[in-house]
C-alpha positions in Angstrom: 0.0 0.0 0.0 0.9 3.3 -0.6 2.8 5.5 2.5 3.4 9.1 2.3 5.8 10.9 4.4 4.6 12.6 7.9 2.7 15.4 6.9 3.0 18.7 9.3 -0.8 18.6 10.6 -2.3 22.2 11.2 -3.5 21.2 14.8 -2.0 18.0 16.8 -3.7 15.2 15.9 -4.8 12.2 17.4 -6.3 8.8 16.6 -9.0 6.6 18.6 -9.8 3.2 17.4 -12.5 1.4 18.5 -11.7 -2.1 19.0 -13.6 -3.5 21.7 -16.4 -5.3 19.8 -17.1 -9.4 20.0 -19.0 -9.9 16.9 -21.5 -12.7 18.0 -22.2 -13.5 14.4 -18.6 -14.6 13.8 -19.2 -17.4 16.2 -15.8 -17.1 17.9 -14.0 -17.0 21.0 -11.1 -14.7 19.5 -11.9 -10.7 19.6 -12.9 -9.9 16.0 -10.0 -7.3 15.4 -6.8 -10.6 15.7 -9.0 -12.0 13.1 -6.6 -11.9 10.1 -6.7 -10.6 7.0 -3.7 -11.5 4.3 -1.7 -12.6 7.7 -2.1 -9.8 9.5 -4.7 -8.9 12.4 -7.4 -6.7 11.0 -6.6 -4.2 13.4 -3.0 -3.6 12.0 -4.1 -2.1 9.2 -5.5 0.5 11.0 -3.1 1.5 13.2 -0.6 1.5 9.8 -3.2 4.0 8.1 -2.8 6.4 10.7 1.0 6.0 11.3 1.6 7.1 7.9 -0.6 9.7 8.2 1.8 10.9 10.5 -0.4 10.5 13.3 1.8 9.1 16.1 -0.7 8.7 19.6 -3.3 6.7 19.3 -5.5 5.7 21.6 -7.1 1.9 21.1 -10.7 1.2 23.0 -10.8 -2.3 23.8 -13.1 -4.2 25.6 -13.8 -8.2 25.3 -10.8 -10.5 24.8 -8.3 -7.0 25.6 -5.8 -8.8 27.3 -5.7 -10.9 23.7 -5.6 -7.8 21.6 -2.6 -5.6 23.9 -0.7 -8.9 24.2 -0.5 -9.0 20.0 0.6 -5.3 19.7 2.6 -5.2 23.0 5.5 -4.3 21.1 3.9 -1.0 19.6 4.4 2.4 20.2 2.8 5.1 21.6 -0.7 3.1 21.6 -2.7 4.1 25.0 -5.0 1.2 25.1 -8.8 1.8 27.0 -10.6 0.1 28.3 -14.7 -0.4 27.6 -16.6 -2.2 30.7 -19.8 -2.4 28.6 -20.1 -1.9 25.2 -22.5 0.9 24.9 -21.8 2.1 21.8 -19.5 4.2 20.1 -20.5 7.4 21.4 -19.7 5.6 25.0 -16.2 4.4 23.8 -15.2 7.6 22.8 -15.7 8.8 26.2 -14.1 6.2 28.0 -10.8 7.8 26.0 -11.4 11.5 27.8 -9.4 10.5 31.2 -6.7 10.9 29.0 -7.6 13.8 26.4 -9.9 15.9 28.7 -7.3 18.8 28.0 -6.2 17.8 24.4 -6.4 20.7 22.3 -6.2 19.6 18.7 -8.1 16.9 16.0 -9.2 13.5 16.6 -9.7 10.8 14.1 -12.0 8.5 14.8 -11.7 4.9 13.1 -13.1 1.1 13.7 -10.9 -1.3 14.2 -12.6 -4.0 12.1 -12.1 -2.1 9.0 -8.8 -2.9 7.6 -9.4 -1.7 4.5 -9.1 1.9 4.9 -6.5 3.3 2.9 -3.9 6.2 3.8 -4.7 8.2 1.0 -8.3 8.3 2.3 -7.0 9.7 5.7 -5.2 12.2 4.3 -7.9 13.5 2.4 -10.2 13.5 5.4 -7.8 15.7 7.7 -6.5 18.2 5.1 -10.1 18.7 4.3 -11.1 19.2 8.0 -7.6 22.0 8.6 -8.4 23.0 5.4 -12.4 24.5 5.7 -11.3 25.0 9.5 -14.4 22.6 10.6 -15.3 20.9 13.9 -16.2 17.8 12.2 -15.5 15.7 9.2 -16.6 13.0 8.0 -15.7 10.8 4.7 -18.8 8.9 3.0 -19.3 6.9 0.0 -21.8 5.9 -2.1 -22.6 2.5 -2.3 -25.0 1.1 -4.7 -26.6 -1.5 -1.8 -26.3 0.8 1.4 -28.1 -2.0 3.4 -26.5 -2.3 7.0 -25.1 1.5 6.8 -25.6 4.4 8.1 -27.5 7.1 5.7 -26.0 10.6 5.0 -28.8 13.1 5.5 -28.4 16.4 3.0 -30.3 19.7 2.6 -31.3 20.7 -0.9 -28.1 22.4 -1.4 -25.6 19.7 -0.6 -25.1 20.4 3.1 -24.8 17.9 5.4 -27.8 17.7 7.6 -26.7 14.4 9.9 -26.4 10.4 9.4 -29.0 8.3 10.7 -28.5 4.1 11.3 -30.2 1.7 9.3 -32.6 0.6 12.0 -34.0 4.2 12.2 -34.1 5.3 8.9 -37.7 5.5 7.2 -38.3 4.0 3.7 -37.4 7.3 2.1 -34.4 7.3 4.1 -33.3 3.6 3.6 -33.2 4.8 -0.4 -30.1 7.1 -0.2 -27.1 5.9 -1.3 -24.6 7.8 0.3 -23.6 6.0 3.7 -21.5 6.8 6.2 -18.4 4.0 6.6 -17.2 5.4 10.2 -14.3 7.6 9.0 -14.3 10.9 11.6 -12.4 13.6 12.2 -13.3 16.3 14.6 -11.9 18.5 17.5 -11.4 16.9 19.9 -12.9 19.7 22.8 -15.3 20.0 21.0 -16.3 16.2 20.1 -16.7 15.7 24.4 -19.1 18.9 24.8 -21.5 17.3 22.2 -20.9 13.8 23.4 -21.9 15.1 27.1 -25.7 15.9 25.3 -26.3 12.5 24.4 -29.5 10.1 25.2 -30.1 7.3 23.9 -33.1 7.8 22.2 -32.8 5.1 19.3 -34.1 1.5 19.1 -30.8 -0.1 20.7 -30.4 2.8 23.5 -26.8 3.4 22.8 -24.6 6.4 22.4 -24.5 6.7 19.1 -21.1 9.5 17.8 -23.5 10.3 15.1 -25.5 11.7 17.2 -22.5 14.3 18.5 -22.4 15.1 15.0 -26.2 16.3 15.1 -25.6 18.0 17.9 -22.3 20.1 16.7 -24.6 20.6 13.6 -27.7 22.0 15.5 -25.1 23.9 17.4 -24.4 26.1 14.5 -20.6 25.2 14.2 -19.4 23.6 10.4 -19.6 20.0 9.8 -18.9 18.6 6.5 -18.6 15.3 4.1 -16.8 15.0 1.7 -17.4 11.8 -0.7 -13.7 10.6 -0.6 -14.0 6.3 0.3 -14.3 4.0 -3.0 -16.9 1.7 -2.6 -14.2 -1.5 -2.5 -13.1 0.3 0.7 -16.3 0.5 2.8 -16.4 -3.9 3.7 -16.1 -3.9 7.4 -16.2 -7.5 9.0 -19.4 -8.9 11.1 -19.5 -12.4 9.6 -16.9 -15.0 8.7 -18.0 -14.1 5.0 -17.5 -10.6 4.7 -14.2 -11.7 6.8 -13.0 -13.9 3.1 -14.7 -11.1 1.1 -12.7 -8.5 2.8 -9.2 -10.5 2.6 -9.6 -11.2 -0.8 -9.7 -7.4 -1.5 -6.9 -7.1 0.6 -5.1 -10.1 -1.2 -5.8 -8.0 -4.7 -4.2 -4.9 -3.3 -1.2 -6.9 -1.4 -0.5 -8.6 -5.1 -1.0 -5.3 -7.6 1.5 -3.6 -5.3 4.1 -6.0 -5.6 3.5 -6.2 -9.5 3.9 -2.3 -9.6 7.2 -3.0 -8.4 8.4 -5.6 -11.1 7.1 -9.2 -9.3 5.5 -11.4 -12.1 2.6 -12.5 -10.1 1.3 -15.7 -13.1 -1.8 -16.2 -11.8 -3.1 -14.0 -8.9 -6.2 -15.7 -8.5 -4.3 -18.5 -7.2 -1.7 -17.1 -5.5 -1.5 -15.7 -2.0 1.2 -13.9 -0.3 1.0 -12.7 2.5 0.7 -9.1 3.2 4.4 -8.5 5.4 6.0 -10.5 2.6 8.9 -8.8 0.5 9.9 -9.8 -3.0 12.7 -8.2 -5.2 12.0 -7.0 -8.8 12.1 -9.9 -11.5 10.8 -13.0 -9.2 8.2 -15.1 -10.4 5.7 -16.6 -9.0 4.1 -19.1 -10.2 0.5 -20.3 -9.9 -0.7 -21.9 -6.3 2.2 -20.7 -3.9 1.1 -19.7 -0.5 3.3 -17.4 1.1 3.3 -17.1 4.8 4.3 -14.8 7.4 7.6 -12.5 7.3 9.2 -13.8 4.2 11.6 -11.7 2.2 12.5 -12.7 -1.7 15.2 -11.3 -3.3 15.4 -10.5 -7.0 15.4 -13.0 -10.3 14.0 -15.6 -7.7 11.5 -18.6 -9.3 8.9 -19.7 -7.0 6.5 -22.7 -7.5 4.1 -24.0 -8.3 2.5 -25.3 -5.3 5.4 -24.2 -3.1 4.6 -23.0 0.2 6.8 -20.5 2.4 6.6 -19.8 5.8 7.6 -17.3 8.2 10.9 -16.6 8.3 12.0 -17.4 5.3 14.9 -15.5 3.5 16.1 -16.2 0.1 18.8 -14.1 -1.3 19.0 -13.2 -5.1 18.2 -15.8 -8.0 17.1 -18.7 -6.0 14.9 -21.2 -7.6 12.0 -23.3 -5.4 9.9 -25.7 -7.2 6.9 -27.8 -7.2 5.6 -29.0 -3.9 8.4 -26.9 -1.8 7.6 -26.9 1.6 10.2 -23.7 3.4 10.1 -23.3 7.3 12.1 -20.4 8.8 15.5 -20.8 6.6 17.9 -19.5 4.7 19.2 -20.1 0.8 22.1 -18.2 -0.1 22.0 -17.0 -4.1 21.9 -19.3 -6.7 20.7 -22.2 -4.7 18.0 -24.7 -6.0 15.4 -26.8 -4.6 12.7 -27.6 -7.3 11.1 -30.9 -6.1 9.0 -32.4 -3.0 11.5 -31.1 -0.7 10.9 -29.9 2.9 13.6 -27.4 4.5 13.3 -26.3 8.2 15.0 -24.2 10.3 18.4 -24.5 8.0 20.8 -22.2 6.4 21.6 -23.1 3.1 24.4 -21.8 1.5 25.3 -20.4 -2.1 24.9 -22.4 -5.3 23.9 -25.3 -3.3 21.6 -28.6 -4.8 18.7 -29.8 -2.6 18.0 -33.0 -4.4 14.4 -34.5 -5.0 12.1 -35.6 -1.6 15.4 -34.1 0.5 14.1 -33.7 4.0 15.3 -31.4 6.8 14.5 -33.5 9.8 14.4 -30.5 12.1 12.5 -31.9 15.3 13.1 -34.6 17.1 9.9 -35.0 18.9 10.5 -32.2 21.7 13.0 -30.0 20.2 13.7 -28.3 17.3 17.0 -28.1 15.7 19.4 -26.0 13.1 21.2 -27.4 10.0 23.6 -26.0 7.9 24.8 -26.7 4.4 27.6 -25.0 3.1 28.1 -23.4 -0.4 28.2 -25.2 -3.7 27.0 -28.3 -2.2 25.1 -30.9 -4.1 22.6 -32.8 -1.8 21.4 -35.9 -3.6 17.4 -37.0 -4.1 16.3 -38.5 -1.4 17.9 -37.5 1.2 17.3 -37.0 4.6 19.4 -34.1 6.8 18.6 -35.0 10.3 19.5 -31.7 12.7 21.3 -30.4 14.6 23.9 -30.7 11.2 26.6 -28.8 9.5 28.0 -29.8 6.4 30.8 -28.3 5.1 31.1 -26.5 2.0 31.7 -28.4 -1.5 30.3 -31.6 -0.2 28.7 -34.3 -2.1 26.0 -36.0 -0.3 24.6 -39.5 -1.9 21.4 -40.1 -3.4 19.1 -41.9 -0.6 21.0 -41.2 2.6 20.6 -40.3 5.9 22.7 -38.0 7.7 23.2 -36.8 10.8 26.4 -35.1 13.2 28.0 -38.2 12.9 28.2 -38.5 8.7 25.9 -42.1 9.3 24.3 -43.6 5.7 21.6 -45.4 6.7 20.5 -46.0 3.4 23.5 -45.8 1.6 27.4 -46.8 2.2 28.7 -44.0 0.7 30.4 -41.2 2.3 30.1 -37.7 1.6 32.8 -36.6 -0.3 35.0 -33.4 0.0 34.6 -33.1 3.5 35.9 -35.0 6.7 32.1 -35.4 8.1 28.9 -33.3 8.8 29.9 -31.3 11.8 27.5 -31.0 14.7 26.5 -27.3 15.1 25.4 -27.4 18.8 
């Protein structure tokens, strides 16, 4: 995706997401935002949006499962995480946040945390609008051709915005407009808490709507706007385990178009999937029905596939070749190394211009432990093999077709040695 450099905001700005939701409809035990999407908990896109921004505090309501979701971004900075007793809606987790911004004096954006899709671009549109017509709340809408499930944007005859009001109040008239609102925000923050203080819940679920702050700041006579700014594509926020695959498979299109825009042949996209923390250099192929995993990094000229599968970890340095049926665990190939068939390679560190043979296995756990191997360069490791860690083998050896080998240099399977080197050394 996209990142643009900090921008220097008008007025301090600050992010709140809200995060503390279960989603019953999901039918899980996990709080919706870890839910992934291309890898990655939904909730990290969101916090990435705002970060490049350049909005640095942010301030993350959570509420069921919130020992789960601070555990998974412990290692984040400057993220105040709140917490939401009972969810009474998101009028109600916005105030839970005012302990700690009763005296901010700047903007506040105001994002879910189950919508991974929003975009940076989007964001920046949103504030710059807001500094630019010097308004005390903006919000970012899009029209949608089936608005079911959304909010409605209310407009006067001349285009201004009159309020939003939620699917389960809207009259037939109402349910007809197109333009929704998607939960994009971005107000002051002083004066988001005076309107919040004038809620009741007067609405079928009795909850404290932040739409309804917005009627109030409208009513109040100060300027509230919307500006049309979120593509339709964008809007998919996740209440079922099907919008869940629709929305990572929007995700999955984005992760794959940006890595063709920087010279990745991507053969088939349709059945590819990479995941989206994965790096790949300029000039790699990949080839129909590889799954990749995790926090891989590809260098460039690599070949990878079909129906290889990379896991996290993995690091392969320039013009490495993995075939068909690859399996790759948390290792490292040198450049010019191959491995095109039915291998599996755990936990090693292959060297340069090294030959994994056919069916070579890394046996990297012994039932309670797992273990490191390494191969040094130019070595030619025969089909069939099996590498049984913890192993070194020495550079320029010449390991047999069909055998076994452990710290020791023992062929099960076969009475040859491997040549060009005294034995596999033990790297423990």
């Amino acid at each position: 995706m996209k990142r643009f450099k900090p921008q220097s905001l008008k007025k301090p700005t600050v992010a709140i997401i809200l995060a503390a939701g279960r989603s019953t409809r999901m039918i899980t035990d996990k709080p919706k935002v870890l839910h992934e999407v291309s890898g990655r908990p939904m909730l990290a896109f969101v916090i990435d949006a705002c970060r490049n921004v350049g909005i640095e505090n942010l301030y993350i309501v959570v509420g069921y499962g919130k020992d789960q979701v601070i555990e998974e971004f412990k290692d984040v900075p400057n993220i105040t995480w709140v917490y939401q007793a009972e969810q009474k809606g998101t009028g109600h987790a916005v105030l839970c946040c005012r302990e700690h911004l009763d005296d901010f004096d700047g903007n506040c954006v105001v994002l879910c945390g189950d919508g991974p899709l929003v975009r940076t671009e989007t964001l920046k549109e949103l504030i710059d609008k807001h500094n630019q017509e010097h308004s005390y709340a903006t919000l970012a809408t899009a029209i949608l051709e089936d608005p079911t499930g959304y909010g409605r944007i209310i407009r006067d005859a001349y285009g201004n915005l009159q309020g939003i009001v939620e699917q389960s109040d809207c009259s037939p008239r109402q349910r007809a407009i197109k333009e929704v609102n998607p939960s994009y925000y971005c107000f002051d923050m002083q004066t988001l808490f005076w309107a919040l203080d004038q809620i009741k819940p007067d609405n079928v679920k009795k909850e404290y709507y932040l739409t309804d702050a917005l009627h109030i700041i409208i009513q109040s006579g100060k300027k509230a706007i919307a500006i049309t700014a979120v593509p339709p594509e964008d809007v998919l926020s996740i209440n079922s385990r099907h919008q869940l695959a629709q929305v990572s498979k929007v995700m999955q299109t984005r992760v794959q178009q940006e890595l063709m825009s920087k010279g990745v042949t991507i053969v088939d996209p349709s059945n590819t999937w990479v995941d989206a923390r994965a790096q790949i250099g300029k000039d790699t192929i990949i080839h129909p029905f590889t799954y990749i995993h995790g926090n891989v990094k590809i260098g460039k000229n690599c070949s990878i596939g079909p129906f290889a599968y990379l896991r996290d970890g993995t690091v392969l340095d320039n013009d490495v070749v993995l075939g068909v049926f690859i399996e790759v665990k948390n290792s490292h190939f040198g450049t010019g190394t191959r491995a095109r068939h039915h291998s599996y390679i755990g936990d090693a560190h292959i060297g340069k211009d090294v030959n994994i043979g056919a069916g070579t296995i890394f046996a990297n756990y012994d039932g309670k432990e797992i273990h490191n191997s390494k191969v040094g360069d130019k070595t030619f490791v025969g089909s069939g093999s099996i590498l049984i860690a913890p192993i070194t083998v020495e550079p320029n050896a010449h390991i047999s077709p069909g055998s076994v080998v452990d710290s020791n240099g023992f062929k099960s399977l076969n009475d040859n040695h491997i040549e060009n080197t005294e034995k596999a050394q033990s790297d423990e």
